[in-house]
Structures are given as structure tokens and as C-alpha cells.
N, C-alpha and C positions, 0 to 999 in steps of 0.2 A: 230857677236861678241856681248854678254851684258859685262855692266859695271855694275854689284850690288851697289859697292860705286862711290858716284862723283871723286872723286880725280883714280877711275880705268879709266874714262874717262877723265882727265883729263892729267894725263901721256901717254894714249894712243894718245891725241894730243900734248901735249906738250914735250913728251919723259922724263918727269918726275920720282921719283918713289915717291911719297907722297903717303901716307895712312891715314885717318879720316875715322872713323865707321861713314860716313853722309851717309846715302842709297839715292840712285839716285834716287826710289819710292816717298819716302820720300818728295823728296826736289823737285821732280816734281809735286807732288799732292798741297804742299805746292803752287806752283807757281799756279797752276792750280785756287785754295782757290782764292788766289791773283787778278787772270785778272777776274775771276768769277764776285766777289764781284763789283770790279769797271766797269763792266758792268749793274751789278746789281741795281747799286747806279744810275747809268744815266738812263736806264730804268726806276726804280723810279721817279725820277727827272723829266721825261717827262709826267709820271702820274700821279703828281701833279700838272703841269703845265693844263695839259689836265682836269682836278678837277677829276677822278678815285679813286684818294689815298687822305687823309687829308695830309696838309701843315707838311711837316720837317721829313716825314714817312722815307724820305730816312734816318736818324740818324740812324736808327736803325737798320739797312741793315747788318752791321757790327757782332753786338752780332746776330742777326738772322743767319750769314751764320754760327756764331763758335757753339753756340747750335746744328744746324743742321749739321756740321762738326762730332762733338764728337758725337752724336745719331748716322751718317751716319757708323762713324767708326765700334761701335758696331754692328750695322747692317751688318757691310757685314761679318765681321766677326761670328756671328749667321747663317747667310746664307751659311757662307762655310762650317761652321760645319753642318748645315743638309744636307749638300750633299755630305759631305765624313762622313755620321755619325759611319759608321765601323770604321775607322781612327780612330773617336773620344772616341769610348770605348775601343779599345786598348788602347790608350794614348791620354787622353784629354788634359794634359800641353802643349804637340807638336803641339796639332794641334792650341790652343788657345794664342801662343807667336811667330808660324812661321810665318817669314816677306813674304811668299808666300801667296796667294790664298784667298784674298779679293775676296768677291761678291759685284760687283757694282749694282745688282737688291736691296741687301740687305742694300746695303749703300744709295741708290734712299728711300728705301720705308721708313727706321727709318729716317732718313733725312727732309724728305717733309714734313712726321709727325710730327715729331717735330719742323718744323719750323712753319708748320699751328697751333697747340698749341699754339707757342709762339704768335703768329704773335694776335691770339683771346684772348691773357690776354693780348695785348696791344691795345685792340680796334679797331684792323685795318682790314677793308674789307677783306678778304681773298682772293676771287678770283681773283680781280684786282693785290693783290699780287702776286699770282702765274702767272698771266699773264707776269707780271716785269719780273719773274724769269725765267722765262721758258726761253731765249735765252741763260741767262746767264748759265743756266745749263746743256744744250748741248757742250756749249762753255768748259766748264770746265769738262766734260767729254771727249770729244776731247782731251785735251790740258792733263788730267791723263793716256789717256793709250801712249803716249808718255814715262811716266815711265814703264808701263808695257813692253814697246819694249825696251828699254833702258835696265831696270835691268833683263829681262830675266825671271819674274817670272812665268812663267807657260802657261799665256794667249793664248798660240798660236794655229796655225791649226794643221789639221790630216796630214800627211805626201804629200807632195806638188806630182804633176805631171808635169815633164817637156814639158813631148808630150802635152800638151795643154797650154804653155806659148807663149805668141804670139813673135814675133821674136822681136820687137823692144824695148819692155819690158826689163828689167834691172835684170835680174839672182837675185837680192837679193829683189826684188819686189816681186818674185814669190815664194822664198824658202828660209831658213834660218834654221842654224843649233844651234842658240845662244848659243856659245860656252862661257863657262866662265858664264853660267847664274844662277842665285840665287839661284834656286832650286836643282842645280848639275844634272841635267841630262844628258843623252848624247844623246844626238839625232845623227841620222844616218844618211849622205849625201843622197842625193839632201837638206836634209832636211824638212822642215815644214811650211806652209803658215804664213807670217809674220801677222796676223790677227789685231794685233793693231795698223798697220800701216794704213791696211783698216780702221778700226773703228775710228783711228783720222781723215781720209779725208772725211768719209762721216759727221762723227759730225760736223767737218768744218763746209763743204756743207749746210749740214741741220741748224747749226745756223745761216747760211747765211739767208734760207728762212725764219728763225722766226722771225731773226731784221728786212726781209725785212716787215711781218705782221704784226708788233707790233703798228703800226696806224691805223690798219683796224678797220671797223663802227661796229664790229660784240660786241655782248654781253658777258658780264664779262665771264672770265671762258673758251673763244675762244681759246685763245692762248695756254693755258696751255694743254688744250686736243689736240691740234695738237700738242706738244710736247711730249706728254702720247702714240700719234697716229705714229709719226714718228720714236719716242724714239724706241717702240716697234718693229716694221717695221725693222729699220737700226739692232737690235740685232739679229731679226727672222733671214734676211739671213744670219747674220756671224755664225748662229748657223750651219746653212750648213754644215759648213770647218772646224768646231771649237772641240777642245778634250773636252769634257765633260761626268759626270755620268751620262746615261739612263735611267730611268726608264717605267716599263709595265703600261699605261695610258688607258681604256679602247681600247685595242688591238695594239694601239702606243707603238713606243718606243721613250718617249722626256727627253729632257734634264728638269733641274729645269729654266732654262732662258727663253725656249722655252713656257713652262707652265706659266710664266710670262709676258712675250713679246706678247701673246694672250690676256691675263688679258689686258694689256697694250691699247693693239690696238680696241681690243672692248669698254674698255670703255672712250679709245678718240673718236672712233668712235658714238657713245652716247655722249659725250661731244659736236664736232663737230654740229651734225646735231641738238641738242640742241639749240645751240647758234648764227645757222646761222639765219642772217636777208634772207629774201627774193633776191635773183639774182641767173643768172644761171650760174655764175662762181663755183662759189660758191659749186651750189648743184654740178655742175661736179667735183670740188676739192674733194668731200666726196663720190660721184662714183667710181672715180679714184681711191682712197685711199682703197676703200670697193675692189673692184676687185684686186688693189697689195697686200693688205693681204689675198685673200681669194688664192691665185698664190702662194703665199709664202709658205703659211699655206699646200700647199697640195703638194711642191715640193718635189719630193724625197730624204731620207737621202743618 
């Protein structure tokens, strides 16, 4: 079941009937902004402490995430329009006001942009910045496709397989028909791989291991490319199971995420072995890393 508005989920626990146009996207991205940023701030706060950042850098944490909020927006919304660009010259109004079919690559890449901009007409180190931010921005990608599974907007997988759900598993772990969901479609029973439910547990996961890096001896710039490294990685597989437009790529056929999520993974990978100091933890972290995206990259559609 989606609830497009808060108050759809709301009646649905409380046997209510209230109605407010507050979209549950919405109010979860909002929340999402929310835990981001105060992660963000203590992150900070520890890199000043650390001398990384100049004193009181975290103040600015705040206007930094909303510049990069509103760029992000634009962006993904740019992003969707290049990928249903047919869409977009039958009717560009529809495609440029529906509450469906944000790109979060495109919302990532205006986003960072512009928060590195900002961050460089207020004098502040930059990478040390993006090192701060990097957990926080797993964290709040996690914590947004929660909307996505909630209002039903599109995100989801290719049509699920029950013969390969393991027994102990929970039938709406493996398949979901999101009835009542934002974009009106109808999906057809067993239904379709809840994919955002994946992509919040692994963002979890994954910003578990960045706050657990974010003291590590390694040079400016470390953190942030394992998050460009991982980010990439966690999207590659969900492209696996995920509805998306194809396109013919030197003899491929990839999505636009897919072609992204490479960008991504190579040039954390380049960041990475960039920044390591010398151990062999270390070099095996970015072995490991090199070999699951090269596994990834070559898994069958």
C-alpha cells in the first residue's frame, strides 16, 4: 500500500479520514534535510576540534545544506527530464510539475556543486568539508527513499520472483504492488521488488561504515571518495532489479544511473588510492572495492 499524503497514512493507522495536500515525499525529504544537516554540524564540530576546518565553520552548515537543497532539487529534476526526454517534448509542463520521478544522481551532482561553490566564496577548505559531509549524505539518502517507498512514486523494481524468495523472508520484503501510489499505476500481483526499502538498509549500513572512518589518519579528500566509491556501488546493484530507460552505450544496454554510478565508483576509486597513507589495510580496502565494482559492472541485466 502507498500513502502519497501524510494524513493517507495517517488514517490508515489511525482510521481517520483527514485530508491535507502535505505529500509524504515531501515531509520525508524534509525530515531526511533535517537529521542530514545535524549530523552534519557534529561532523563539523569534530573537524574543528581536530584543526581540519577553521573555528565556528560549523555556523554555516545550515545555509550550506539549503543552497545545496534547492540546486539538488533542480537537479534531479533536469535529470529526469533527460531521461524521459520523449516525455518531455510531448509535454514539458507534465513532466517539469509532476510530484513523481526526481533523479537523486541529479539531485547528488547540482547539490555537491553547489555546496562546493558556496563553501569556496566562504573561505573554507573544501575537502575537509566534504569529508564532514559525506556520512551525512548517505544518512539522508537513506532516510529519503523512505519517501519514495511510502508515497509510491515510481522507484521501484522489475516484477519480483517468488521462486527465489527465501522462506523466512516476509512476502512484502520481496514483492509489493503499491497500490494507491502517486503515479497511479497498477501493478500486477506478486508484484515488484520494493527497491527503496533495499536502498534505505544499505545507505543505513553504508553510513554506518563512513561515521565509523571519519577519524581515520588518511588525507583530506579520503572520506568523501569512499562515499563517491560506495554511493556508486550500493546504486550499480540496485540497478540490477530496478525499472529504468536503457540506453545503446558502446554495444551496452545502460540505464542513465548506471552510466553514473561508474563515473562515481572510478573516480572514488582515484580518490581512494589517492589519499591513502601507506598500510595494508588499507591497500586491501581499495582492492576489495576495485574487484566488487569490476563484479558489479560485469553482472548480467
Amino acid at each position: 500500500m502507498s500513502y502519497p499524503y501524510v494524513t493517507d497514512l495517517a488514517n490508515a493507522l489511525l482510521g481517520t479520514r483527514w485530508h491535507l495536500p502535505l505529500p509524504t515525499f515531501g515531509v520525508v525529504v524534509a525530515l531526511a534535510v533535517v537529521v542530514a544537516s545535524a549530523v552534519a554540524v557534529r561532523a563539523v564540530r569534530e573537524s574543528e576540534r581536530l584543526g581540519r576546518l577553521p573555528p565556528a565553520t560549523h555556523a554555516m552548515v545550515t545555509d550550506m545544506v539549503l543552497v545545496a537543497m534547492l540546486a539538488g532539487i533542480i537537479g534531479a529534476r533536469v535529470f529526469d527530464i533527460l531521461d524521459h526526454f520523449g516525455r518531455f517534448r510531448a509535454d514539458p509542463l507534465a513532466l517539469i510539475f509532476t510530484r513523481s520521478g526526481f533523479s537523486i544522481y541529479g539531485g547528488l551532482c547540482f547539490g555537491v556543486l553547489a555546496g562546493v561553490l558556496y563553501v569556496r566564496r566562504r573561505a573554507v577548505p573544501v575537502l575537509p568539508m566534504l569529508d564532514a559531509a559525506a556520512p551525512a549524505l548517505m544518512l539522508g539518502y537513506g532516510i529519503g527513499r523512505i519517501g519514495c517507498q511510502l508515497s509510491g512514486d515510481g522507484d521501484w523494481g522489475v516484477a519480483s520472483d517468488l521462486l527465489w524468495k527465501p522462506h523466512w523472508l516476509p512476502t512484502w520484503f520481496w514483492a509489493q504492488t503499491y497500490e494507491g501510489n502517486i503515479t497511479g499505476a497498477v501493478i500486477a500481483p506478486p508484484g515488484v521488488y520494493p527497491t527503496p526499502i533495499y536502498e534505505t538498509a544499505l545507505a543505513l549500513a553504508l553510513f554506518g561504515v563512513l561515521w565509523a572512518l571519519r577519524s581515520h589518519g588518511q588525507r583530506a579528500g579520503f572520506l568523501f571518495a569512499m562515499y563517491l566509491l560506495l554511493a556508486g556501488f550500493e546504486r550499480l546493484v540496485i540497478e540490477k532489479i530496478r525499472i529504468n530507460t536503457r540506453y545503446a552505450l558502446f554495444g551496452l544496454h545502460v540505464t542513465q544511473a548506471e552510466v553514473v554510478s561508474m563515473l562515481l565508483i572510478c573516480a572514488g576509486l582515484i580518490g581512494v588510492v589517492a589519499t591513502l597513507r601507506r598500510g595494508g589495510l588499507w591497500s586491501r580496502l581499495a582492492l576489495s572495492a576495485t574487484v566488487l565494482a569490476a563484479l558489479s559492472a560485469c553482472a548480467p541485466h
